[in-house]
N, C-alpha and C positions, 0 to 999 in steps of 0.2 A: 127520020121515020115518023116523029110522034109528031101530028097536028094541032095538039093541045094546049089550052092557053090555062097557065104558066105551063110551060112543057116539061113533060115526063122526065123521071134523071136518066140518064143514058144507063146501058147495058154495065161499062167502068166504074158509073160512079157509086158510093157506100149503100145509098139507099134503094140499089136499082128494081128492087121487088116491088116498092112504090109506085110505082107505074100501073097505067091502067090497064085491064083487061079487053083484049081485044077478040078472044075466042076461046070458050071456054068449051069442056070436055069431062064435065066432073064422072058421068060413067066411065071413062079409059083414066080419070086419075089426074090429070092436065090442065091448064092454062097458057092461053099463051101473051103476054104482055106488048103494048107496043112498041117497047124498046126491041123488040126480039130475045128476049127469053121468055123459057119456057119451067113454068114452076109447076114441082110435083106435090101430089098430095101429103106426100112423106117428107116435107119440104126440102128435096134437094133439086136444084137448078140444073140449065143447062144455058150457058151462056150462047149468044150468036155465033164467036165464033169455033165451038165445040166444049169450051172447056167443061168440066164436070163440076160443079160446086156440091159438095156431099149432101147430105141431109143433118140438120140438127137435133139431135135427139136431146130430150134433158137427162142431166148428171141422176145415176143414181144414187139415193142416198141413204 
């Protein structure tokens, strides 16, 4: 999917929030990457192909 040179890390791999923005939506909250996710402002993901990746919140301390 990504046409970019070095190319974007895929949707699987650690870094895959790294990847570029390809349509953004900061009033609904959203972005969407050209790996095919989609990252929220509350930073929790939604991978291509559904899965949910939570939001990380930091430790309270």
């Amino acid at each position: 999917m990504c046409s970019h040179q070095p190319p974007c890390p895929s949707a699987d791999s650690p870094d895959h929030d790294a990847a570029r923005i390809v349509a953004s939506h900061p009033e609904q909250g959203w972005s969407l990457l050209c790996n095919g996710l989609l990252v929220f402002d509350d930073t929790g993901e939604l991978l291509p192909d559904g899965r949910v990746v939570e939001p990380r919140r930091p430790a309270l301390v």
